[in-house]
C-alpha positions in Angstrom: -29.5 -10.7 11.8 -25.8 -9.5 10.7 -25.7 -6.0 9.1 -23.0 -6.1 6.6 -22.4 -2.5 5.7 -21.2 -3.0 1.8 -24.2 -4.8 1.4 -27.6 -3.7 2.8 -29.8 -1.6 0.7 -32.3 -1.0 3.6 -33.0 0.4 6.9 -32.4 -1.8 10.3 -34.8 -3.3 11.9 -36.5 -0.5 13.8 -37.2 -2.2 16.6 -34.7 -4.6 17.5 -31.3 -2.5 19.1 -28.6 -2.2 16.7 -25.1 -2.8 18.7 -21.4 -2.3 17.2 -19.0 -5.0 18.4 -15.3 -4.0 18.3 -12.3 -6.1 16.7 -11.4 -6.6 13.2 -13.7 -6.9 11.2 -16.2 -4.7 13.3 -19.5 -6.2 13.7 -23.2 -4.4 13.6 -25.7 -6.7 14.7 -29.0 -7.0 16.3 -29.1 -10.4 17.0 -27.5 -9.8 20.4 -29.7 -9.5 24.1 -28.3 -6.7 26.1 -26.5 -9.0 27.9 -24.5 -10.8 25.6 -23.9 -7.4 23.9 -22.4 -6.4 27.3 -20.1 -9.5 27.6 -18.9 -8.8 24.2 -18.1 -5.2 24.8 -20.8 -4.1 21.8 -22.0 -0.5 22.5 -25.8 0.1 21.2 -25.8 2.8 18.3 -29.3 3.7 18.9 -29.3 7.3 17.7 -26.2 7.3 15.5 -26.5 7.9 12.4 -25.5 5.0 10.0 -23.8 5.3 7.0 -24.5 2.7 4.2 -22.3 2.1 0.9 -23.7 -0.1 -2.0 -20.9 -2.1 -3.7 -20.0 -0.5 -6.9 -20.9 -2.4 -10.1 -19.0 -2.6 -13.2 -20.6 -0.7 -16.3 -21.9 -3.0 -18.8 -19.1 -3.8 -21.7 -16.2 -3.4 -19.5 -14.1 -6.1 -18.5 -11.5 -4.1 -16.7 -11.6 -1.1 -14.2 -8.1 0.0 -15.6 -9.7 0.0 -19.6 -8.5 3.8 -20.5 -9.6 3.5 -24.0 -13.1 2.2 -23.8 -12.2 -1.1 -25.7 -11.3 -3.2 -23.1 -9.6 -5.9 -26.0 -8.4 -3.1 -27.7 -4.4 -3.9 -29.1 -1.9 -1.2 -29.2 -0.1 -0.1 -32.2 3.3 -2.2 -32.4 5.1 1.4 -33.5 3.2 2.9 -29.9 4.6 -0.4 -28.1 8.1 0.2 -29.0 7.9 4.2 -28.2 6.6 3.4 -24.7 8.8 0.3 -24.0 11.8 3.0 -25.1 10.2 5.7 -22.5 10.2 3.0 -20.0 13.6 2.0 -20.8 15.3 5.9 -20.4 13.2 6.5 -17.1 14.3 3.2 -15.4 18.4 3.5 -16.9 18.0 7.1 -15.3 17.4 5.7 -11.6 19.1 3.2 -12.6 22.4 5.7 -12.4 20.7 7.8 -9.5 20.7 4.7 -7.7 23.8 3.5 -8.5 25.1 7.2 -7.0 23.3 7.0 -4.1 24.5 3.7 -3.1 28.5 4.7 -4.0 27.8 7.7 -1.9 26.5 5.6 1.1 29.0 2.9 0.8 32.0 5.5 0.8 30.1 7.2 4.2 30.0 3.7 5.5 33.2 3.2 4.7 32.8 -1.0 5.5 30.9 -0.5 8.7 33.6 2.2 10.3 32.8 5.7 9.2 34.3 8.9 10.5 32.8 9.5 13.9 31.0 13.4 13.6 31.4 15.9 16.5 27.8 15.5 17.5 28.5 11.6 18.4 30.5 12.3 21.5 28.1 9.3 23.0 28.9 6.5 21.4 25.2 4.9 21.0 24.5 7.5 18.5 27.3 6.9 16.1 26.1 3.0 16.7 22.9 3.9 16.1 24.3 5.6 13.0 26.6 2.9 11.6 23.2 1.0 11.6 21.1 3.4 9.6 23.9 3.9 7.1 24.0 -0.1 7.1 19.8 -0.3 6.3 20.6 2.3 3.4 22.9 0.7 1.5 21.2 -2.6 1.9 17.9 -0.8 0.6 19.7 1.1 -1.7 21.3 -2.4 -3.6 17.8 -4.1 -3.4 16.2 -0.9 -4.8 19.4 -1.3 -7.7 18.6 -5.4 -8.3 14.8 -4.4 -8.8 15.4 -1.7 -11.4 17.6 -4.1 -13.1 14.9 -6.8 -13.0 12.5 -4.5 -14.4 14.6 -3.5 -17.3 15.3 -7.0 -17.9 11.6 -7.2 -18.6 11.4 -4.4 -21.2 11.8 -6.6 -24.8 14.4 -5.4 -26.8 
């Protein structure tokens, strides 16, 4: 028998010894002998206290978890729509520019993969080491700018 922990309702088997085998996914099971258990590396959890979880069931009428309204079919108001697709549209064009400072900021540091050795880089691995970070940034920073502009591209007009 195979305890699966989202599932059982019950106790275990009180007499059979319940072991935990390790590895993804863990394992509970008493359907091992003690040696088997001990060639697997399962430890017996006689004594330890078990936790069960029953699986969580949808209330009746709801067709989504995310529903807020109650109706889960319900439409919004085309007027509502626009005023939120407008919200969007100012928040994303406002990181939009933040990002598009960030990434002028980095790429002048960078200055095309030979910035201004600092007095703390005497050793030359750590202004390597730096040239790289600053390198990672402004390649984040320009995906991080293509997929604000791919969102905005999504809001209708």
């Amino acid at each position: 028998m195979v305890l699966a922990l989202a599932g059982v309702t019950g106790p275990a088997s009180a007499q059979a010894t319940v072991y935990r085998c390790p590895g993804p996914p863990v394992l509970y099971t008493d359907a091992l002998s003690a040696k088997e258990a001990q060639d697997k590396g399962c430890r017996s959890i006689d004594g330890t206290p078990i936790t069960v979880f029953s699986p969580i069931k949808p209330k009746a009428g709801s067709t989504s978890p995310t529903a807020a309204s109650g109706a889960p079919n319900e439409r919004v108001d085309p007027k509502d729509q626009k005023s939120r697709d407008n919200e969007r549209r100012r928040v994303l064009e406002q990181e939009l520019r933040e990002a598009e400072e960030r990434l002028a900021k980095l790429q002048k540091e960078y200055n095309n993969g030979e910035p201004e050795r600092q007095g703390n880089e005497r050793n030359y691995q750590k202004y390597v080491e730096r040239v790289a970070e600053l390198k990672a940034s402004v390649s984040r920073q320009e995906s991080d700018i293509q997929a604000i502009k791919r969102e905005l591209s999504k809001i209708p007009n």
